[in-house]
C-alpha positions in Angstrom: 94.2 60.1 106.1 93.4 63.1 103.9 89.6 63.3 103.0 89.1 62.7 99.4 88.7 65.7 97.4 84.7 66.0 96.3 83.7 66.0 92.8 82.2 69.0 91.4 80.0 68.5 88.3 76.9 69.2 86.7 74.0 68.6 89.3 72.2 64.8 88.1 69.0 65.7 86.5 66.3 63.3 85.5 66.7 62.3 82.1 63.2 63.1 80.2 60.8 60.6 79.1 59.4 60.7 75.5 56.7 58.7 74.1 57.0 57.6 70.1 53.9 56.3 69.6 54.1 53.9 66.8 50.7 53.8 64.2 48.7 51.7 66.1 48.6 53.9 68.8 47.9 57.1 66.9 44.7 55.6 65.5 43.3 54.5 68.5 43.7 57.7 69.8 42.2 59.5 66.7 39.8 56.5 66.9 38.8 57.9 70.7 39.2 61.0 70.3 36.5 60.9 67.5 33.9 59.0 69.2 34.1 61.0 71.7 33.7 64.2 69.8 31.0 62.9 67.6 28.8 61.6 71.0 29.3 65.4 72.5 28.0 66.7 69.0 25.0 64.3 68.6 24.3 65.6 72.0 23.9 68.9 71.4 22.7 68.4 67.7 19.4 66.9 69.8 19.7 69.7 72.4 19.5 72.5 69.8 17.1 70.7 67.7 14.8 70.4 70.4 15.5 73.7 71.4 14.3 75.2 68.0 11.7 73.5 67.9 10.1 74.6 71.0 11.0 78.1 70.6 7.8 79.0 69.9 5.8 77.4 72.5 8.3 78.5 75.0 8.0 82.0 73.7 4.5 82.1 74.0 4.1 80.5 77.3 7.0 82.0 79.5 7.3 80.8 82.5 3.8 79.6 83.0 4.7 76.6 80.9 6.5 75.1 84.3 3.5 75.7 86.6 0.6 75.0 84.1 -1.1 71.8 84.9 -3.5 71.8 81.8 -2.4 70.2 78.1 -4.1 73.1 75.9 -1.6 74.1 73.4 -3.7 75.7 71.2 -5.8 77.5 73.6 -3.0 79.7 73.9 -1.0 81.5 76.8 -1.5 79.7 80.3 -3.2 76.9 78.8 -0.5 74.5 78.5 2.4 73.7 80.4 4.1 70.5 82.1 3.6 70.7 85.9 1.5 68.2 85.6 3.7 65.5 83.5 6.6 66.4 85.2 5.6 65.6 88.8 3.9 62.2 87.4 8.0 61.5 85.4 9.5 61.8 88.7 6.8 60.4 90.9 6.8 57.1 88.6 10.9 57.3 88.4 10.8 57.9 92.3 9.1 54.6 92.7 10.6 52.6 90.4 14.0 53.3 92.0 12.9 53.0 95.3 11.6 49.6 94.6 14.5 48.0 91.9 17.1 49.4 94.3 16.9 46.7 97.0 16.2 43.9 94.6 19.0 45.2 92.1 21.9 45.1 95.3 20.6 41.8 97.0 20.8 40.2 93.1 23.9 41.8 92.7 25.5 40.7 96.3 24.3 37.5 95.6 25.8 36.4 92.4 28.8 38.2 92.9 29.9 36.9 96.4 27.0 33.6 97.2 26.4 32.4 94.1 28.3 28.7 93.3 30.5 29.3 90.7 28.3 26.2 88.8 25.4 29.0 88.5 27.2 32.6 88.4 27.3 32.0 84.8 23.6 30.7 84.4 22.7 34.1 86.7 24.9 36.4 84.7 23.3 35.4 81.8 19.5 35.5 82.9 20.0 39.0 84.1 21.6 40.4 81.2 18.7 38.5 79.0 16.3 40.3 81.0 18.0 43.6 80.8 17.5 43.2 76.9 13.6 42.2 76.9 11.9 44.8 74.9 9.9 47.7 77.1 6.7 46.8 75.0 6.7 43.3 76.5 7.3 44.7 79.8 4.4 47.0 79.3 2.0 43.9 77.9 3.0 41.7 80.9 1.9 44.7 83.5 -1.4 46.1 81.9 -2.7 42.2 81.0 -1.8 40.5 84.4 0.0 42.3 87.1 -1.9 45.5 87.6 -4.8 43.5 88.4 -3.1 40.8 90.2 -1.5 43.6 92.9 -5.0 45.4 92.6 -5.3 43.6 96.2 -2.4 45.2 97.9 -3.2 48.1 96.6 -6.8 47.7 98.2 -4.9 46.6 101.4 -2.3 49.7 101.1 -5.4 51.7 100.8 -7.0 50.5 103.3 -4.6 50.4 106.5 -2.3 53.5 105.0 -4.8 55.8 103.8 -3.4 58.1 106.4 -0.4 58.8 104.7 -1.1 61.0 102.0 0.6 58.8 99.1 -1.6 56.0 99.8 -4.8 57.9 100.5 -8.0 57.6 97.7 -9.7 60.6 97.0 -13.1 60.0 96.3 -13.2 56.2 96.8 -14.8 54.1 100.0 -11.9 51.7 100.2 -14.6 50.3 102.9 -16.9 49.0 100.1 -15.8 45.6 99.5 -17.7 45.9 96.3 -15.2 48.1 94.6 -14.3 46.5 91.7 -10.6 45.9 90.9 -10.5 48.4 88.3 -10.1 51.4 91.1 -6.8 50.3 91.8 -5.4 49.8 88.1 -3.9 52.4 85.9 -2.3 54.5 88.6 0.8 55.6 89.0 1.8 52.7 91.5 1.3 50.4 88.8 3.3 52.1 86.3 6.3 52.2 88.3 6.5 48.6 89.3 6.5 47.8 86.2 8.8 50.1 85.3 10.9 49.0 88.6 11.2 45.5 87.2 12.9 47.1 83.7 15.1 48.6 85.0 16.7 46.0 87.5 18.7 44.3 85.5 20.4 47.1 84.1 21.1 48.5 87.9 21.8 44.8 88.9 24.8 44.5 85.8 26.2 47.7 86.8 26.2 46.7 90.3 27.6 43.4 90.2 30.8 44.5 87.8 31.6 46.8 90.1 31.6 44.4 93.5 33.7 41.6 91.4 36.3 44.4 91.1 36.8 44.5 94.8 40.7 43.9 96.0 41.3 40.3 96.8 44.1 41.1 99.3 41.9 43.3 101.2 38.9 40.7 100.9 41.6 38.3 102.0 42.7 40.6 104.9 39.4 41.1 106.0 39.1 37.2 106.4 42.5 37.2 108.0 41.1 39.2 111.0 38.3 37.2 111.5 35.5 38.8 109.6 32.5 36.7 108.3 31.4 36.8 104.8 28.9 39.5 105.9 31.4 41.5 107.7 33.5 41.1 104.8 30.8 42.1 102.4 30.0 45.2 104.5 33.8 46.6 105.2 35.3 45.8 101.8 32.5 45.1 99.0 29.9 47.9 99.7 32.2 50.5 100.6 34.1 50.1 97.2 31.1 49.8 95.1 29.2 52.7 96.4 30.2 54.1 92.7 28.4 51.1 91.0 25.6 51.7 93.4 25.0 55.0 92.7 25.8 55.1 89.2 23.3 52.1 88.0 21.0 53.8 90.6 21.1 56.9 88.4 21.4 55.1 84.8 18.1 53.3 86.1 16.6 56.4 87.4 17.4 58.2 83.6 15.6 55.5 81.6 12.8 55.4 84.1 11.9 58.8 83.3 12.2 58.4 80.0 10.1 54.8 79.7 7.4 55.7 77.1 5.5 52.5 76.0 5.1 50.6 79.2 3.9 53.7 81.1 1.6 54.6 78.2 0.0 50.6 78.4 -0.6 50.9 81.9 -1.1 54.8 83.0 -4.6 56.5 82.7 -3.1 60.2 81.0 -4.7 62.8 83.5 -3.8 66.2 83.2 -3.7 67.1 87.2 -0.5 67.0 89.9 -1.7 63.7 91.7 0.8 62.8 94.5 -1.9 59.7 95.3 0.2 56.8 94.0 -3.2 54.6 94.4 -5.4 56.5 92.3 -6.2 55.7 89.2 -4.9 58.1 86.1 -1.7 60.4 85.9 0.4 62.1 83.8 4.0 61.6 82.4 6.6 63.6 79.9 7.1 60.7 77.6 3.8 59.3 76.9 2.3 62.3 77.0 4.3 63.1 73.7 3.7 59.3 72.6 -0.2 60.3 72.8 -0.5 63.4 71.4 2.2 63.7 68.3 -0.2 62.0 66.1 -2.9 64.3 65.6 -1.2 67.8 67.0 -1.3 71.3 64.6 2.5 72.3 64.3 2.0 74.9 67.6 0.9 72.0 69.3 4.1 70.4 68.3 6.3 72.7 69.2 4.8 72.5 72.6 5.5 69.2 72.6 9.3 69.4 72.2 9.6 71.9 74.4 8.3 69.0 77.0 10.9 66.6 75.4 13.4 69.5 76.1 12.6 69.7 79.9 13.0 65.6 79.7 16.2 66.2 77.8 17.6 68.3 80.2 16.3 66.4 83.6 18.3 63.2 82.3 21.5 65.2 81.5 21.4 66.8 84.6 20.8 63.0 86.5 23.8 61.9 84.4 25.8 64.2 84.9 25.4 63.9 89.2 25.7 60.4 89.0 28.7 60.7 86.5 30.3 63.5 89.4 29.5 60.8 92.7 31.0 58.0 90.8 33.7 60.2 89.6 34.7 60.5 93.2 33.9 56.9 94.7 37.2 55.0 94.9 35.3 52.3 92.9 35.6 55.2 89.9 38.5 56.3 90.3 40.4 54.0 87.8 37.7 55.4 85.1 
């Protein structure tokens, strides 16, 4: 039997794909495409503002205005600067993360994988209602009744940890059992629970989105090969929400440093780098500018966006790294 003569033709090619949009589609993308535009341009329409505006003060200070300690705009060159409020933003932001963290992911865990379904809802709910609770009430709650209800562990943290430099009072006999309570108020401690407790629910939200996203076939497989609900939790859940985890880490971190009114309630506004946590006074960006816009000469002013420049540009640059990690995570890699 003969072999059978091949067939010589054009080589098969893939036939090419086009997309007709119909209307719909093209005004949703115009519709995106826009928003998106018009948040890059508010963006830097607030940058260059600020940038303007502080152009004097940063032309008159130079450099010194990072290593300045002292709030002296009109005394001139070298009298002003933010050192000071800088190291308090990210010493009270430091805190507050370090403390909402933990309570944000064992929340989270819990109404995403122990909760009854009964009372997800109810849980859901009461963490999104605190999440929108106004920062001034926040700030009411703390300077009224919790600063001087934890004014004792701060006399015990004192007391027992004084050797590590955080906890350690300069100036103050934590010895004297007749210190009054007011030596532990209005510190920097103080301000960032509070500020801790704000921002929770956000990181909590974020958090708990991203864990009910988890696969069900590989939480399913993980059952299948014996894991417990832990096991499960620490194989499947975590690993694919380390995106949430970090990203509502960092969206928490960037309001913290920008919380005005509850840190202005609470924190005695001290001029000086104090890396004491317990002592009373300290300085931050924010309220700094809350305190001071009021009665400043137009110089004075200037100085003062030229600190809300520096903010500005600390939270952009927070954003953008937590925006990168998640980015990266498998649980953003859909986004």
């Amino acid at each position: 039997m003969n072999d059978p003569t091949p067939v010589t033709g054009p080589a098969d090619r893939a036939r090419p794909l086009t997309a007709n949009p119909g209307p719909a589609d093209r005004i949703f993308l115009a519709w995106a495409r826009g928003s998106g535009a018009l948040v890059l341009l508010v963006m830097l329409a607030v940058g260059g503002y600020l940038a303007v505006r502080a152009s004097d003060a940063l032309s008159t200070a130079g450099w010194s205005f990072l290593t300045t300690e002292d709030w002296n705009p009109d005394g001139g060159r070298g009298q002003f600067g933010i050192a000071a409020v800088l190291t308090g933003t990210v010493l009270i932001g430091g805190i507050a993360v370090v403390l909402a963290v933990p309570l944000a992911l064992g929340s989270a865990l819990y109404i995403s994988e122990y909760a009854p379904r009964r009372i997800k809802r109810l849980l859901v709910g009461l963490v999104d209602l605190m999440a929108a609770v106004p920062s001034v009430v926040y700030g009411l709650w703390g300077f009224v009744l919790l600063q001087y209800e934890l004014a004792g562990a701060a006399r015990w943290l004192a007391t027992w940890f004084g050797w590590f430099p955080p906890f350690r009072m300069v100036g103050v006999d934590v010895d004297d059992p007749l210190n009054p309570p007011v030596v532990y108020t209005a510190s920097s401690l103080m301000a960032g629970i509070v500020v801790a407790f704000m921002i929770t629910p956000i990181m909590c939200s974020i958090m708990r989105e991203v864990f009910d996203q988890a696969p069900p076939g590989e939480r399913e497989g993980a059952y299948a090969l014996g894991s417990t609900r832990w096991g499960m939790i620490r194989s499947v859940v975590l690993p694919f929400g380390r995106g949430g985890i970090i990203g509502g880490t960092m969206l928490g971190l960037g309001r913290a440093l920008g919380e005005t009114i509850s840190v202005y309630l609470i924190l005695s506004m001290q001029f000086e780098i104090k890396l004491q946590i317990l002592q009373t006074g300290g300085s931050a960006v924010a309220p700094m500018i809350a305190l001071r816009y009021g009665d400043s000469s137009p110089f004075a002013i200037s100085a003062l966006m030229a600190a809300g420049l520096t903010l500005f540009l600390l939270t952009l640059v927070v954003n953008f790294a937590a925006a990168a990690v998640v980015a990266r995570s498998r649980s953003g890699a859909s986004s």
